[in-house]
C-alpha positions in Angstrom: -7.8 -25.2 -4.0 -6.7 -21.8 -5.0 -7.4 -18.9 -1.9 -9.8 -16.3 -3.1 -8.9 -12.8 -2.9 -10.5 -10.8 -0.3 -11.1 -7.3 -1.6 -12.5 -6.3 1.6 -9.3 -7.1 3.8 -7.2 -5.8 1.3 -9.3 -2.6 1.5 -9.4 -2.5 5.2 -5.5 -2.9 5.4 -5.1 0.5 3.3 -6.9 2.4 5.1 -5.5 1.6 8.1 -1.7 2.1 6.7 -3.2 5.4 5.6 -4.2 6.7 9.5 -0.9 5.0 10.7 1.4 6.7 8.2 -0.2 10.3 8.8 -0.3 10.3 12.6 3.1 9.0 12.9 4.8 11.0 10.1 3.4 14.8 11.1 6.0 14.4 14.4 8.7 15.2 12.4 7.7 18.4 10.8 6.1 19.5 14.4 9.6 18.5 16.3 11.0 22.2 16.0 7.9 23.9 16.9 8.1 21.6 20.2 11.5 23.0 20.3 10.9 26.9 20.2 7.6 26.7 22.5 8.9 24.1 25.3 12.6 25.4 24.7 14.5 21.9 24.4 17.5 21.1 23.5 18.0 18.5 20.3 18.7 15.7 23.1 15.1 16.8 25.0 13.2 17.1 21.7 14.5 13.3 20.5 12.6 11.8 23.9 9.4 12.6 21.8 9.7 10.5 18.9 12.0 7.8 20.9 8.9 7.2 23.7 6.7 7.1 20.1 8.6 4.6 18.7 10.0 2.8 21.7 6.5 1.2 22.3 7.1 -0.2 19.2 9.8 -2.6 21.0 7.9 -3.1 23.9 4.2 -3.8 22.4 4.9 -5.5 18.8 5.9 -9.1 20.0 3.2 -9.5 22.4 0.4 -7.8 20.3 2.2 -11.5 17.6 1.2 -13.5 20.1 -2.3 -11.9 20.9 -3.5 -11.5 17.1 -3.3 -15.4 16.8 -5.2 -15.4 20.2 -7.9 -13.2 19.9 -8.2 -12.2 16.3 -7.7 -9.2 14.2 -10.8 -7.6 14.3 -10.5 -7.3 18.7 -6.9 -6.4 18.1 -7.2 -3.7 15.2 -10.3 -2.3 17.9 -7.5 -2.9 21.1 -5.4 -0.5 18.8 -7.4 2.2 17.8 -8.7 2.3 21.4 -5.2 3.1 22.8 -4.1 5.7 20.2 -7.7 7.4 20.8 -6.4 7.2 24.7 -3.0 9.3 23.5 -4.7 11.4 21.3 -7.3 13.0 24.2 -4.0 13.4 26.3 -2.3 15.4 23.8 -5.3 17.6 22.8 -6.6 18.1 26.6 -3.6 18.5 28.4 -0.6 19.8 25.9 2.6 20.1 27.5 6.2 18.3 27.1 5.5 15.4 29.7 2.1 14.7 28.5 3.7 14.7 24.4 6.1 11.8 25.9 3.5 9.8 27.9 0.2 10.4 24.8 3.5 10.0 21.9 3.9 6.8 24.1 0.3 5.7 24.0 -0.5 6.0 20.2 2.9 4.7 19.5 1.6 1.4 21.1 -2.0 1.5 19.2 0.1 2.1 16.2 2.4 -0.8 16.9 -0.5 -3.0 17.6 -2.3 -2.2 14.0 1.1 -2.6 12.2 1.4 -6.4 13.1 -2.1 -7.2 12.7 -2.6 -5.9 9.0 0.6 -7.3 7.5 -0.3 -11.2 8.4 -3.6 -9.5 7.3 -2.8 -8.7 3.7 -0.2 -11.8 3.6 -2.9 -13.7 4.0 -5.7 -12.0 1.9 -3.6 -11.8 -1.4 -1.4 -15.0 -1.1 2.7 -15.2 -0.3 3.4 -14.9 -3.9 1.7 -11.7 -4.2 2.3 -10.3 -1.2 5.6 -8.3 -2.1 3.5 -6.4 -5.0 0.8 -5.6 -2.2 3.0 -5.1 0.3 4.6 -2.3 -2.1 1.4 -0.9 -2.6 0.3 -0.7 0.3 3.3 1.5 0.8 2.1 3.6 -1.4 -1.0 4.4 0.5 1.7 4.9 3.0 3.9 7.7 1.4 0.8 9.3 0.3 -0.3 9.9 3.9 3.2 10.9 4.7 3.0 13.6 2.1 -0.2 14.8 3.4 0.4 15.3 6.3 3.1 18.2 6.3 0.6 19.6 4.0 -2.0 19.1 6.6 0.5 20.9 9.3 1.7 24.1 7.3 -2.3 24.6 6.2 -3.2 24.2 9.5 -0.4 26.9 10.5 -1.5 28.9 7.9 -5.0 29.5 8.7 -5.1 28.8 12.5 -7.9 26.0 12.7 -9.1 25.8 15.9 -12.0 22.5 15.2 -13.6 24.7 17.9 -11.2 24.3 20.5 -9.6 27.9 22.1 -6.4 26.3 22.6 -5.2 25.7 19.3 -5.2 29.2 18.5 -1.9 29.1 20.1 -0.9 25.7 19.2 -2.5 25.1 16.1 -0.5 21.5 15.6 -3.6 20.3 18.3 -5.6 20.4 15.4 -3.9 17.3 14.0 -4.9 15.3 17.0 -8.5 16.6 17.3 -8.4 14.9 13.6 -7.2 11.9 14.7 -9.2 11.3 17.5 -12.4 11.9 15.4 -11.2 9.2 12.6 -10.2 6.9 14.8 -13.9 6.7 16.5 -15.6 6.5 13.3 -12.7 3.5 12.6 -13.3 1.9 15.5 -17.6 2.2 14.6 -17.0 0.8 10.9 -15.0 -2.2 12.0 -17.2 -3.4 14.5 -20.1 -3.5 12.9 -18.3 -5.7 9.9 -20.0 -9.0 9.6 -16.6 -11.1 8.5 -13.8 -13.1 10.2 -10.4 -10.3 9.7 -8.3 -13.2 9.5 -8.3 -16.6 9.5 -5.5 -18.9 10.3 -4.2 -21.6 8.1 -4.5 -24.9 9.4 -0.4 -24.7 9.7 -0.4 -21.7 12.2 -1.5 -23.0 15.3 -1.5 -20.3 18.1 1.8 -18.9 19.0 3.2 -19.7 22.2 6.8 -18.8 24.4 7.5 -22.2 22.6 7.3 -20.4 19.1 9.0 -17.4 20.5 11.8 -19.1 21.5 12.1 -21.1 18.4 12.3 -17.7 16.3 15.0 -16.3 18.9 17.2 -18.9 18.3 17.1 -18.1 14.2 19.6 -16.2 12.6 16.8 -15.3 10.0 14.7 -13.3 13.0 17.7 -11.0 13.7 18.7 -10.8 10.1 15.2 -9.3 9.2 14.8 -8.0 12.8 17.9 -5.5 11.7 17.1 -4.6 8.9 13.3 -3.2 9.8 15.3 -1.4 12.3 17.5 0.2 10.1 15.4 1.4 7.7 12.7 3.1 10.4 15.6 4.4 11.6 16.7 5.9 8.5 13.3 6.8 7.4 12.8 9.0 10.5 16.1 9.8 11.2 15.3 11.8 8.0 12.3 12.7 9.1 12.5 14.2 12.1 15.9 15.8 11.9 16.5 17.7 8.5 14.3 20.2 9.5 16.2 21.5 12.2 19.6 20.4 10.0 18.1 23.3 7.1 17.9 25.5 10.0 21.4 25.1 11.9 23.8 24.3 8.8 22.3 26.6 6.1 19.8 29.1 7.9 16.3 27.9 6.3 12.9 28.5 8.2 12.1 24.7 9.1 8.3 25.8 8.9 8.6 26.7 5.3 11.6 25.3 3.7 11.5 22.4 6.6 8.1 21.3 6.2 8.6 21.7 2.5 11.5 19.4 2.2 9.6 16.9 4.6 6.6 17.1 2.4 8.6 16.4 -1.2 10.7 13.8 0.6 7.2 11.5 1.6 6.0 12.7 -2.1 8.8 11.2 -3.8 8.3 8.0 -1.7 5.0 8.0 -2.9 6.0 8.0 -6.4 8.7 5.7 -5.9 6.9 3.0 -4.7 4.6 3.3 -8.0 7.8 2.7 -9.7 8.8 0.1 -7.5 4.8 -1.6 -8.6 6.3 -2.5 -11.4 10.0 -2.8 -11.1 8.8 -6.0 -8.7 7.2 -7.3 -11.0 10.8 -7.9 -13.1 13.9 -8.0 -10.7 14.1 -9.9 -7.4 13.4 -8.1 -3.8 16.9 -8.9 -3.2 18.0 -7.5 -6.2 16.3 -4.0 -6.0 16.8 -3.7 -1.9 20.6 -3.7 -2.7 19.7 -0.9 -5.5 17.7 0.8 -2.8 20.4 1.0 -0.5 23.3 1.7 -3.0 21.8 5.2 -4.2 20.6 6.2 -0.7 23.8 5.9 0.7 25.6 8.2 -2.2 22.0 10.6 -1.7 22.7 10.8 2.1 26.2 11.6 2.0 25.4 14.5 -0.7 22.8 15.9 1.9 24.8 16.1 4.9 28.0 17.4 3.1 27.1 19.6 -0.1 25.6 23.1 -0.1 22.1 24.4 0.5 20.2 23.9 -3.0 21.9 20.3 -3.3 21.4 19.1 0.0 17.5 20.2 -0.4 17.2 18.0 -3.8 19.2 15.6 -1.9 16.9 14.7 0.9 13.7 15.3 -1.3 14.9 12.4 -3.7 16.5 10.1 -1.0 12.7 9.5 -0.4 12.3 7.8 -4.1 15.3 5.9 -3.3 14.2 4.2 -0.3 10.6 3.6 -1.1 10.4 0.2 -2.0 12.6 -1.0 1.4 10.4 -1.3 3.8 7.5 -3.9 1.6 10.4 -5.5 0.5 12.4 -6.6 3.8 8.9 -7.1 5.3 8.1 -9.4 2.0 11.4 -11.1 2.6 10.9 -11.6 6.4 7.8 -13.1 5.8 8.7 -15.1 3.5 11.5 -16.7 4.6 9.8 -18.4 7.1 6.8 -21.5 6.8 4.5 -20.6 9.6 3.2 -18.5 13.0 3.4 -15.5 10.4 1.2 -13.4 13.0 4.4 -14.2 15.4 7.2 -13.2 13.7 5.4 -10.4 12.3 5.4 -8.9 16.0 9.3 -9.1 16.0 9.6 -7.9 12.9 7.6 -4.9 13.9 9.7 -4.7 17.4 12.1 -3.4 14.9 10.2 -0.4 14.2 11.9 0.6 17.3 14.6 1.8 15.3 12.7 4.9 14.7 13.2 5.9 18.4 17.0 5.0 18.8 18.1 6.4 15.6 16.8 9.8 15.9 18.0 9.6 19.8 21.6 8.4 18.2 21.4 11.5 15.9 20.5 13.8 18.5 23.0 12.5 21.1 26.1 12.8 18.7 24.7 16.3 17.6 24.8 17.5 20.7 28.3 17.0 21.3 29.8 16.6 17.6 27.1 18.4 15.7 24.1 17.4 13.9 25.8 16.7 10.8 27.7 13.9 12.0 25.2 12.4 14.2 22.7 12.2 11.0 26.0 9.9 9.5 23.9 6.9 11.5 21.7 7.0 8.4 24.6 5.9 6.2 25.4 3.1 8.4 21.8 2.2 8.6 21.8 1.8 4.9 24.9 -0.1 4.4 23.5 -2.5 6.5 20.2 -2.9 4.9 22.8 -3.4 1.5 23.7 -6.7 3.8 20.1 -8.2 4.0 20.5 -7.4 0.0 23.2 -10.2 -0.3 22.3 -12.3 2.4 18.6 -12.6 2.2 17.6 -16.6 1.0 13.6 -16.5 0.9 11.3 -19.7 1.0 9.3 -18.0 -1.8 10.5 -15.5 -3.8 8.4 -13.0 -5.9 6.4 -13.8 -8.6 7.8 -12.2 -11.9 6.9 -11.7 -15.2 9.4 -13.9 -17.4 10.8 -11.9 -21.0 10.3 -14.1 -23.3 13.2 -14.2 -26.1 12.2 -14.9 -29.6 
């Protein structure tokens, strides 16, 4: 019997990729004002979004094995709870330490949501489908992303204080006062929803250490497990450095040029993966994630070595070019497997880590070689996600449309 197709999951899942994208994607644009009012160095400033990130590795594979334990409603909740937790830190008590330990905290709520709501929509919309939703909910995604610089230089503009003295002086506080407030009336909405999150097919028995161990000793695992890494790492290795790269190499405000370039970059994602609704629909994943990586690798290597006006349209379009990666190695990874989806959707997720060590990498290198060539770990990343391209062999593969000749 044919699965019906829950609207209401579907719905849920959006909204949540929505708070996730804006909460984690405003760090980068705020990364050199933690810079000029803490004074750090570019190796201090990259412990912020590496202890972000880093929980990320630590929380995704046991929040796999908990989802198929305790459900996705508790665990979406569990989430929310724990960001909320990181959020109050930050707002009540803003200083470096406290940005490492709250950026900490909300990086493990955010980890927590992201392998919930992908089994999630997988299962709400069917395998078969789940690439084109995957993609969209990207969308939602990049839309956030582009937001949310918006969100920082009106906030910087104006000085909003949501009533709090502080952030006259630090008006990036608003940001979290924000998310604290959405995330309680979240947390409200979803508990009072009469309806089972998810429901496990008769196939996906509760994971176990058993189930853990079988996908460790899978090449697939660390073939998809890379590649998530990579691109996070590319994604906010772009993010969170070339702001301060516009302000060392060519002299450009990062709050105004910075934050613009930031803001174009998640726009053009945003528009990209519209394209990429469609282009799904025709060519293979494989097919268009070595066409992703192709013309990011040539966009990246224009940024970093060309001068000022085409190095600003470079990283502003690179964000077009990668926006269909991430729904498609997810799609992929998901796909490549038969069952305990909510499992090896916590690995997969691990490799969100990458968005801590790549930005670290970057700031590492820079500090001793330059920024320049530490942001060259962004080409790297996307020669390898080029790899997955040719290697990837899917159990189910997306559903296209077929041109009919006449």
């Amino acid at each position: 019997m044919k699965k019906k197709f829950n609207y209401i999951i579907v719905i849920l899942v959006m909204v949540v990729f929505f708070i996730i994208s804006f909460i984690t994607n405003i760090i980068g644009p705020v990364i050199p004002e933690f810079i000029r009012l803490f004074d750090l160095s570019l190796l201090l400033a990259s412990f912020l979004p590496l202890s972000f990130f880093f929980a990320y590795g630590v929380f995704s594979i046991p929040a796999g094995l908990n989802m198929e334990k305790y459900g996705g409603k508790r665990m979406i909740i569990f989430g929310f709870l724990i960001s909320l937790f990181g959020a109050l830190s930050i707002s009540f008590f803003p200083s470096y330490y406290s940005l490492i330990i709250s950026f900490f905290l909300i990086g493990t709520g955010m980890a927590i949501l992201q392998v919930v709501i992908n089994p999630l929509l997988r299962v709400a919309v069917s395998g078969e489908n789940f690439a084109f939703y995957s993609i969209l909910a990207q969308l939602v995604f990049g839309f956030a992303s582009f937001l949310s610089p918006k969100f920082y230089s009106y906030i910087l503009q104006n000085k909003s204080t949501f009533g709090i003295n502080s952030i006259i002086e630090m008006p990036w506080l608003s940001v979290y006062w924000l998310f604290v407030i959405v995330s309680i009336v979240t947390i409200i909405i979803i508990y009072f929803l009469r309806f089972p999150l998810i429901e496990l097919k008769s196939d996906e028995k509760y994971s176990d250490l058993g189930s853990l161990n079988y996908f460790l000793n899978k090449r697939t695992t660390y073939l998809y497990f890379f590649g998530i890494f990579a691109y996070v790492g590319v994604e906010q290795g772009i993010n969170n450095w070339s702001s301060e790269f516009f302000n060392q190499y060519h002299n450009l405000d990062p709050n105004v040029v910075g934050v613009q370039v930031i803001s174009s970059y998640w726009g053009n994602l945003t528009i990209g993966t519209v394209v990429s609704l469609f282009l799904i629909k025709f060519f293979s994943s494989r097919f268009l994630l070595k066409i992703y990586a192709i013309s990011s690798s040539v966009l990246i290597l224009t940024a970093l070595f060309s001068s000022a006006e085409y190095s600003i349209f470079s990283f502003k379009l690179i964000g077009f070019t990668i926006s269909g990666i991430w729904s498609v190695m997810i799609a992929l990874g998901l796909n490549s497997i038969k069952e305990h989806h909510g499992m090896f959707s916590g690995i997969l997720i691990s490799g969100i880590v990458g968005g801590a060590i790549f930005p670290f990498l970057i700031a590492l290198i820079g500090e001793f070689m330059g920024l320049k060539i530490g942001m060259l770990i962004i080409f790297l990343g996307l020669i390898y996600i080029l790899f997955v391209g040719f290697v990837a062999k899917p159990l189910v593969s997306n559903k296209t449309i077929e041109m009919k000749s006449k």
